[in-house]
C-alpha positions as CSV (number, residue, x, y, z in Angstrom):
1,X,112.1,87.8,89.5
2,X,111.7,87.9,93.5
3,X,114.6,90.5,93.3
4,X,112.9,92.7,91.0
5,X,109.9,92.6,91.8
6,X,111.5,93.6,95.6
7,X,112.9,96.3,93.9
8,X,110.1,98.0,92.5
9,X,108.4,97.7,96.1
10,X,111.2,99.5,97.6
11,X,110.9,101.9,94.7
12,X,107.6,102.6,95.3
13,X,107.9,103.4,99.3
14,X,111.0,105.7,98.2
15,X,108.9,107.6,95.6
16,X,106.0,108.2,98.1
17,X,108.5,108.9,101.1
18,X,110.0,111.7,98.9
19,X,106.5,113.0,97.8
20,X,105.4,112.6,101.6
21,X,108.8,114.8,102.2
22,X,108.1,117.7,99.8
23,X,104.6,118.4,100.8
24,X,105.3,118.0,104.4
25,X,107.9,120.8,104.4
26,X,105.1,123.0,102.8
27,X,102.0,121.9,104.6
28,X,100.8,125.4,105.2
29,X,100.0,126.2,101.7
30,X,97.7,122.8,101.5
31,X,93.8,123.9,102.1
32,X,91.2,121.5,102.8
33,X,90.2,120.3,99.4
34,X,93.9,119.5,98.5
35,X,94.4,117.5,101.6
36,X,91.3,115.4,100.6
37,X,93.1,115.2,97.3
38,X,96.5,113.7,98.5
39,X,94.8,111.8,100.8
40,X,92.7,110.0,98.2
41,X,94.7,109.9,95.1
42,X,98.5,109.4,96.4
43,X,97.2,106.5,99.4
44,X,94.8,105.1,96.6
45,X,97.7,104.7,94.1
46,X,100.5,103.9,96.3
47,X,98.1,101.2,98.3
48,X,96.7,99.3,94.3
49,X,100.3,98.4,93.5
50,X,101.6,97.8,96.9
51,X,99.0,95.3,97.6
52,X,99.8,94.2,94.4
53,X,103.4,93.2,94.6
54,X,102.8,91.7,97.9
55,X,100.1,89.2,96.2
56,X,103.0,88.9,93.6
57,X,105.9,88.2,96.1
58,X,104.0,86.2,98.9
59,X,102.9,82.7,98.5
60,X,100.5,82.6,101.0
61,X,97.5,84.9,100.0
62,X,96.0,85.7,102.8
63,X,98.5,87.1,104.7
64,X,99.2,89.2,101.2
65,X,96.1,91.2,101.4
66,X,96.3,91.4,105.3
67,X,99.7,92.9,105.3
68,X,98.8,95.0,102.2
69,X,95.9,96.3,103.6
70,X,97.7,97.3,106.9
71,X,100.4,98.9,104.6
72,X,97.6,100.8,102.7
73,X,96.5,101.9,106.1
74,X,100.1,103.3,107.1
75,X,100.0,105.0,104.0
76,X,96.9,106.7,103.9
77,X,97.3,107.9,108.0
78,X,100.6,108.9,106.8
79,X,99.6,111.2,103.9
80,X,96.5,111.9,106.1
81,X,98.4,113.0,109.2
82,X,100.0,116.4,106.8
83,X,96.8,119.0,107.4
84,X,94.0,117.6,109.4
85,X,91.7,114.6,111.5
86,X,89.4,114.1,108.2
87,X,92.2,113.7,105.6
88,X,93.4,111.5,108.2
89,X,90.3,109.2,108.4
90,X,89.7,109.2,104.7
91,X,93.7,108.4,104.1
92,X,93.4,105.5,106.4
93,X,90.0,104.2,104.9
94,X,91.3,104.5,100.9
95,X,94.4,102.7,102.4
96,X,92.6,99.4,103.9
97,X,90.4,99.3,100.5
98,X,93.0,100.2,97.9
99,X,95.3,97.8,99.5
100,X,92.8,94.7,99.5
101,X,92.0,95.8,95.5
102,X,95.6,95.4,94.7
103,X,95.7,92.2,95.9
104,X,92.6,91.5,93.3
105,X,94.1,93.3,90.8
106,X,96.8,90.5,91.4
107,X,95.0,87.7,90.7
108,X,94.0,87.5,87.5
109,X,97.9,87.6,86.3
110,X,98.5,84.3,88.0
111,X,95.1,82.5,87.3
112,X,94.9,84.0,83.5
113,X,96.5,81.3,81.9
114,X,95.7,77.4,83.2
115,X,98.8,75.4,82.8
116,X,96.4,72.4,83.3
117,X,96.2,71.6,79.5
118,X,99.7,72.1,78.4
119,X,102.1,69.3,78.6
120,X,105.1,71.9,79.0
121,X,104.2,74.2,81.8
122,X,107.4,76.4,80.8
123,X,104.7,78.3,78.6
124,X,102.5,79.2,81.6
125,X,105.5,80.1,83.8
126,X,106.6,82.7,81.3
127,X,103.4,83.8,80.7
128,X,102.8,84.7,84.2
129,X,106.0,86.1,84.7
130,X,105.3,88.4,81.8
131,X,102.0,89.6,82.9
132,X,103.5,90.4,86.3
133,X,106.4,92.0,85.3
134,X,104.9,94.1,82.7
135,X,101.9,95.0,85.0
136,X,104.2,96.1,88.1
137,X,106.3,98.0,85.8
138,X,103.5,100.4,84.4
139,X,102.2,100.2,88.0
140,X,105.0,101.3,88.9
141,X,105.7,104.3,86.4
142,X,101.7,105.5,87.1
143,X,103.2,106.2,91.3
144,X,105.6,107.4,89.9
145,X,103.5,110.2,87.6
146,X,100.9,110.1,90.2
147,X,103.4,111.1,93.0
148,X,105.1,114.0,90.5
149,X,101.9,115.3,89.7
150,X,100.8,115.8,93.3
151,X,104.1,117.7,94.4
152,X,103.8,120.2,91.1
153,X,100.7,120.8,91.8
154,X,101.8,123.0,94.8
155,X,103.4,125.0,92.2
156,X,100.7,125.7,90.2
């Protein structure tokens, strides 16, 4: 599960390196109110699930949503840093708060179900494992569309 769930983290970073990559290269064509829009949307995404899968993978929680937070904030000054100072600030802002909500967005799958009143705690292991494996997955596939749909719409 550890492997996997490493997996789709590295996934993630590759899928927003290569969306980072094609709009870098055409950075002139991005006006203002597009820059606000990768800045917002692609840190915002890329920051929920990160934070996510690091409250997933790390055992101790609070050093989850610090290093998810500081990993939403690479993100957003990264994504930011492509046309100007104020895509820049608000990159780095969505980045701190999208990163700590990921990490809330985590909790629920591993407090949902209390294996306090079962006598075979195999049920709430598998339980949990589901919910976090079916919950990073679509997380994973909505970067994924989120990251596709930000470099076509240079196109358009």
């Amino acid at each position: 599960m550890t492997v996997l769930l490493c997996c789709l983290l590295v996934g993630n970073y590759v899928i927003t390196f290569y969306c980072y990559h094609r709009l870098k290269h055409v950075k002139t064509l991005i006006d203002t109110r597009f820059a606000m829009t990768i800045a917002l949307t692609g840190t915002g995404m890329v920051s929920v699930i990160t934070g996510m899968l690091f409250f997933f993978l790390l055992q101790q929680f609070y050093f989850a949503i610090v290093v998810s937070a500081l990993l939403g904030m690479i993100v957003g000054f990264t994504f930011g840093s492509i046309v100007n100072l104020n895509a820049f600030y608000i990159g780095g802002i969505t980045g701190f708060i999208q990163g700590t909500m990921g990490s809330m967005l985590g909790v629920p799958v591993l407090s949902f179900h209390d294996g306090s009143h079962h006598e075979d705690r195999s049920h709430y292991l598998m339980a949990s494992f589901d919910g976090m494996l079916s919950l990073s997955l679509f997380g994973t596939i909505l970067v994924f569309i989120t990251m596709m749909l930000l470099v076509y719409a240079l196109k358009v």
